[in-house]
N, CA, C and O of each residue as an XYZ file, in Angstrom:
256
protein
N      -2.912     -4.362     22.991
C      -4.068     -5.059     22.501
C      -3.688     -6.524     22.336
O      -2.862     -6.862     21.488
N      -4.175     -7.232     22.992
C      -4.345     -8.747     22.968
C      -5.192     -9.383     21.439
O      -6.027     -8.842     20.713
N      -4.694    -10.420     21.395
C      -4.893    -11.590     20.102
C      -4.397    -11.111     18.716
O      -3.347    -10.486     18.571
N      -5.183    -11.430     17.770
C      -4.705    -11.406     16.533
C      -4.267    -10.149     16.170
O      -4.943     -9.121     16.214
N      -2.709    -10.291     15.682
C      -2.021     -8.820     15.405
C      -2.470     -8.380     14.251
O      -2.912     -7.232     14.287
N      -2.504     -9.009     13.076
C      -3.682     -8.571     12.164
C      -4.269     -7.562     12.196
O      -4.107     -6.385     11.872
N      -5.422     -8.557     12.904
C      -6.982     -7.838     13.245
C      -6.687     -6.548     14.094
O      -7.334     -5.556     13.757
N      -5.900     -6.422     15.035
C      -5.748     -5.262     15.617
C      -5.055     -4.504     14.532
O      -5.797     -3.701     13.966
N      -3.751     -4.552     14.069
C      -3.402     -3.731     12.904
C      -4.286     -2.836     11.792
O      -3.974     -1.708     11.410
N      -5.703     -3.756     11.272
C      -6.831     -3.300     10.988
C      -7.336     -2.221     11.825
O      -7.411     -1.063     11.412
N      -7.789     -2.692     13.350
C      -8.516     -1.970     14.080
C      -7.907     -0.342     14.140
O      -8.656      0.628     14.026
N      -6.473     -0.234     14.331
C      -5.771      1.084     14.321
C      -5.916      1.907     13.374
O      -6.271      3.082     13.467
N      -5.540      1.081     12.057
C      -5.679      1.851     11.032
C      -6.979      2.177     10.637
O      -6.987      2.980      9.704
N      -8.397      1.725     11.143
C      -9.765      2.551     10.938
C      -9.984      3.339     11.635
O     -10.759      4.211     11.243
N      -9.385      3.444     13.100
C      -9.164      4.696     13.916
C      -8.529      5.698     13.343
O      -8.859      6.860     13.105
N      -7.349      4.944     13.112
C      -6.285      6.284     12.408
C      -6.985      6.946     10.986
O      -6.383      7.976     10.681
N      -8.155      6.603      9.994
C      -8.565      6.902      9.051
C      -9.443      7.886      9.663
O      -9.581      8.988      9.131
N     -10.196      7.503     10.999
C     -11.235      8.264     11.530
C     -11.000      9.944     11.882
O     -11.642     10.955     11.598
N      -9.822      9.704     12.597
C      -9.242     10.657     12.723
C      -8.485     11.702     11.818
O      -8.271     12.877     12.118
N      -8.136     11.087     10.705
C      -7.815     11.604      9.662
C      -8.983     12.483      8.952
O      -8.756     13.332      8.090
N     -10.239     12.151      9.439
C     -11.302     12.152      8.397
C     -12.275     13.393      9.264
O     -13.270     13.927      8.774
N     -11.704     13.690     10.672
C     -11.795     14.671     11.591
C     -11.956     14.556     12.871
O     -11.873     15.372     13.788
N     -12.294     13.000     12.814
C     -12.689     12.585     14.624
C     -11.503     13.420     15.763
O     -10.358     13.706     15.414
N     -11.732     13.537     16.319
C     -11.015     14.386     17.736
C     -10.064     13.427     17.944
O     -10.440     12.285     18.207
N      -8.995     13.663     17.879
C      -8.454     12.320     19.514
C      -8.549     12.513     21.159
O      -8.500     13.465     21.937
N      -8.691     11.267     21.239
C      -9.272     10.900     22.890
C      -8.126     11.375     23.667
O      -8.340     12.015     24.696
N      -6.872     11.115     23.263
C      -5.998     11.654     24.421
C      -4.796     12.977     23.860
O      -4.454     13.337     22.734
N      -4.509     13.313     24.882
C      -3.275     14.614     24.130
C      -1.869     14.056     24.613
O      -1.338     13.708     25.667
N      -1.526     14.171     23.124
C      -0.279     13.700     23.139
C       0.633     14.894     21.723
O       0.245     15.646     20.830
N       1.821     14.482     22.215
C       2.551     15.241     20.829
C       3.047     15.186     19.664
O       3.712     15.876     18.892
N       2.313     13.694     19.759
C       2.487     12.924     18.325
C       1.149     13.755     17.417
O       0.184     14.378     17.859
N       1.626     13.419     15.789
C       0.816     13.977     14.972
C       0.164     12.880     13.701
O      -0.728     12.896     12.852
N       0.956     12.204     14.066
C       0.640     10.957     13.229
C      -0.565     10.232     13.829
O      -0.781      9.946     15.007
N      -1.271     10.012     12.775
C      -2.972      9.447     13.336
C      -2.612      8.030     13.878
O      -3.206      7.575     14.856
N      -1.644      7.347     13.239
C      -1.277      5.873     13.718
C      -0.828      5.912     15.071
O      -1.295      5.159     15.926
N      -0.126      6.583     15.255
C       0.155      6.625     16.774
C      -0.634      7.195     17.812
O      -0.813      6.698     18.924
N      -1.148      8.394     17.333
C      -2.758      8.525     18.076
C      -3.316      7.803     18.012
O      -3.210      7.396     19.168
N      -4.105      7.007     17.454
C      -4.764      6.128     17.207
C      -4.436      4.428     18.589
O      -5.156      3.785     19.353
N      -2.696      4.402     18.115
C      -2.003      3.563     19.265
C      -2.211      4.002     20.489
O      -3.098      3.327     21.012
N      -1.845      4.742     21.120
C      -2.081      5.757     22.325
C      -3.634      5.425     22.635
O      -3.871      4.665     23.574
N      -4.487      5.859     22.030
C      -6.038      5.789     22.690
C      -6.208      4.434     22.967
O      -6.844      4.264     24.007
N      -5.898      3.513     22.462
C      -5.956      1.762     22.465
C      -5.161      1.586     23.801
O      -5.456      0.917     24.791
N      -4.275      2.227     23.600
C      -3.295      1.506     25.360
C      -3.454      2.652     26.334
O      -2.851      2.744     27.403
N      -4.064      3.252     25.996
C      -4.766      4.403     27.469
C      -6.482      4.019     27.680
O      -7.188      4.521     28.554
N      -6.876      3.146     26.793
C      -8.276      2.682     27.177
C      -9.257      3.385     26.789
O     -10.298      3.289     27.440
N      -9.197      4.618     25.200
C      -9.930      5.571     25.864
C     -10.649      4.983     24.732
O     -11.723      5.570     24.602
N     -10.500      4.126     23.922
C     -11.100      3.683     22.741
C     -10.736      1.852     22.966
O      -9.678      1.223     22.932
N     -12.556      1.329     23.259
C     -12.503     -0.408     23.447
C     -12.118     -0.703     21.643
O     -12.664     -0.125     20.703
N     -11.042     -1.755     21.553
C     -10.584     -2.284     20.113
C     -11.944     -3.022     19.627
O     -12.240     -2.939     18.435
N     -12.913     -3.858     20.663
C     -13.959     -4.453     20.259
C     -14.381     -3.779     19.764
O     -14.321     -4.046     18.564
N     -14.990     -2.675     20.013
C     -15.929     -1.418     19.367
C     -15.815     -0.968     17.968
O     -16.818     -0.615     17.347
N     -14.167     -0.962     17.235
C     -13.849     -0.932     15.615
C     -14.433     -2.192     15.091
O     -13.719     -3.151     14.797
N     -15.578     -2.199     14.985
C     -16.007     -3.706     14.122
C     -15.280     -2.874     11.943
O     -15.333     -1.851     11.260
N     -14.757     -4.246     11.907
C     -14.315     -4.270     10.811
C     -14.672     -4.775      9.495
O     -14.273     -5.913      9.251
N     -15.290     -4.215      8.658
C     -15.544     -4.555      7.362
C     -14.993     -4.702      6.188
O     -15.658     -4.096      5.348
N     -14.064     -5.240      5.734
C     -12.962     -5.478      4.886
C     -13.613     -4.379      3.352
O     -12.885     -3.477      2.938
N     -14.988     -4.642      2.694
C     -15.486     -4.097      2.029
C     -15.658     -2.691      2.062
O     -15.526     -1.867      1.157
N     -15.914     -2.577      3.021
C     -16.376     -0.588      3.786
C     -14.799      0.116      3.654
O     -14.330      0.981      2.914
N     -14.334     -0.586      4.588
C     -13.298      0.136      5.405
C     -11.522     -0.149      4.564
O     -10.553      0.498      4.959
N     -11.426     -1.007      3.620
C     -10.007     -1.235      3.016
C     -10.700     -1.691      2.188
O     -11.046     -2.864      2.043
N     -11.002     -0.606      1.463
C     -11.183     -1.424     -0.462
C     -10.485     -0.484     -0.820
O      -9.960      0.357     -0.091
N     -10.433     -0.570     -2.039
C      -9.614      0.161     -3.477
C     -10.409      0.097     -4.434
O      -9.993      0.431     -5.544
N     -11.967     -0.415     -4.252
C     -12.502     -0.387     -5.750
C     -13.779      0.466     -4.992
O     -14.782     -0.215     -4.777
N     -13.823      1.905     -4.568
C     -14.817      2.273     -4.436
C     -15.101      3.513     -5.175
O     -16.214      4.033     -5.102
């Protein structure tokens, strides 16, 4: 994933929550860790990073 490492760092970890939360993963692999699933679908294409739009409020709070 190209540009801000950040913002992509974000983008993984709302995938990786998604998946945690029951979403399927897009590709099979033998990892079990959602972060790395999560990595994997991003560099196999099967999930556009544009598409995680990020809400700092929604998606990484602690006061909900």
């Amino acid at each position: 994933m190209k540009g801000n490492r950040y913002l992509s760092t974000l983008k993984i970890a709302k995938r990786a929550r998604q998946i945690l939360g029951g979403a399927k993963p897009l590709v099979i692999t033998n990892y079990r860790n959602p972060i790395k699933i999560a990595q994997r679908e991003i560099e196999q294409g099967k999930i556009d990073p544009e598409l995680l739009k990020i809400d700092p409020v929604d998606d990484f709070s602690f006061y909900k």
